[in-house]
DOLO-789113 format. One line per 3 residues: number of its first residue (from 1); their letters; for each residue x, y, z of C-alpha. Coordinates in nm, 4 decimals, decimal comma. Each point is the difference from the previous one (the first is absolute). Example, Ala and Ser with C-alpha at 12.3 -4.5 7.8 and 13.67 -1.06 7.14 Angstrom:
% DOLO-789113
1) as) 1,2300/-0,4500/0,7800 ~ 0,1370/0,3440/-0,0660
END
This chain:
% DOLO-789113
1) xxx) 1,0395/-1,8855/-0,2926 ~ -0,3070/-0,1374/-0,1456 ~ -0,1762/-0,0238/0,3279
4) xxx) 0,0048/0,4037/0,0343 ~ -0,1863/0,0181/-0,3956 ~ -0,2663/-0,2540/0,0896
7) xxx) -0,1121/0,1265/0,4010 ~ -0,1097/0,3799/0,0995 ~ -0,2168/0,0363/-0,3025
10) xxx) -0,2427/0,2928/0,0756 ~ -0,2418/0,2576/-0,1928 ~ 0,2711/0,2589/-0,0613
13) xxx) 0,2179/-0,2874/-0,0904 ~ -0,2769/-0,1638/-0,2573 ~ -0,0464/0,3603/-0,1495
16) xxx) 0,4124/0,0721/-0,0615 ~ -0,0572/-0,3194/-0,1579 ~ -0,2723/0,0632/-0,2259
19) xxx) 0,1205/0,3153/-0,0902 ~ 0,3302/-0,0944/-0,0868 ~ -0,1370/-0,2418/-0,2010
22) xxx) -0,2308/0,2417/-0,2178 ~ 0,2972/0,2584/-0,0143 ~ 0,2304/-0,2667/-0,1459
25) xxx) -0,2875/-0,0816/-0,2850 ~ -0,0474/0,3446/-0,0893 ~ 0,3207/0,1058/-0,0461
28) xxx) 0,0764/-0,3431/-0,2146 ~ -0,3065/0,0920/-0,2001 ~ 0,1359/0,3359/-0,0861
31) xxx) 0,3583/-0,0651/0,0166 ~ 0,0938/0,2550/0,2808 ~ 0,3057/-0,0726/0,1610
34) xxx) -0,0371/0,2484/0,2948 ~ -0,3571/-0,1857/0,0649 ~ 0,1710/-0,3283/-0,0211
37) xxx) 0,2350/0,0711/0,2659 ~ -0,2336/0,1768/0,2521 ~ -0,2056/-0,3219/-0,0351
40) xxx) 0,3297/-0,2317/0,0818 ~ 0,1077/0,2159/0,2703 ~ -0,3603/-0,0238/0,1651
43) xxx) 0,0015/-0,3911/-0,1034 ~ 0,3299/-0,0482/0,2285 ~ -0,1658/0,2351/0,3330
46) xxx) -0,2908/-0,2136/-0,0358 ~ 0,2068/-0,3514/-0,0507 ~ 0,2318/0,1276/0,2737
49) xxx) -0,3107/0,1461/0,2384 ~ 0,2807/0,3203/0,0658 ~ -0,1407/0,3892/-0,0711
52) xxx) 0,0999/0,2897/-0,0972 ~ 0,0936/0,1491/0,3495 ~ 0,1510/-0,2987/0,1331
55) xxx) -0,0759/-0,1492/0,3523 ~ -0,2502/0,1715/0,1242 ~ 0,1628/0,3340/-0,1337
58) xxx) -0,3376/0,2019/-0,0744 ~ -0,1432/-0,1250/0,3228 ~ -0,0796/0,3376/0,2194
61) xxx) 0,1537/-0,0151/0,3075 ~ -0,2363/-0,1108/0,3141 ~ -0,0218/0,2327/0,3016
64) xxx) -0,0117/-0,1471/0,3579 ~ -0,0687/0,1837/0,3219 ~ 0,2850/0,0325/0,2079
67) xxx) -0,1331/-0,1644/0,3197 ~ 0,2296/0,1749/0,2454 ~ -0,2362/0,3131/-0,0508
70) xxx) -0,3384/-0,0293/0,1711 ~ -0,2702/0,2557/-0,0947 ~ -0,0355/0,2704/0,2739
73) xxx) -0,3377/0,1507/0,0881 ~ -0,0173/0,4174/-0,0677 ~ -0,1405/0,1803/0,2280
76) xxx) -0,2071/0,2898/-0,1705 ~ -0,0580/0,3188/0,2424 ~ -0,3145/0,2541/-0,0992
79) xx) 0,1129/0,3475/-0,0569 ~ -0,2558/0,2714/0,0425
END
């Protein structure tokens, strides 16, 4: 379990981090619970490297050429 919070650290990862972190001493500072609990929940996604879409949920899909199909040459004909 510990091995998951301590490998796969990257930028987005560091930022969730240190925002989480500034959210949580804000909303100490002024006592706001709704703050406090955005921070926490932001705190466990970043401890628990998960998102808000899930697994590759907001990913857009990729397209691949069906290779079956092979292009076909047109043939143009001059009207006059």
């Amino acid at each position: 379990m510990f091995q998951s919070l301590l490998s796969n650290w990257n930028f987005m990862r560091l930022l969730r981090l240190v925002l989480s972190v500034i959210i949580i001493v804000q909303a100490v500072s002024v006592h706001d619970t709704a703050m406090s609990i955005a921070g926490v929940f932001l705190l466990g996604m970043t401890l628990a490297n998960i998102g808000c879409c899930g697994a590759n949920g907001c990913a857009a899909p990729t397209y691949k050429k069906p290779e079956d199909k092979k292009e076909e040459t047109i043939s143009y004909e001059e009207i006059h």
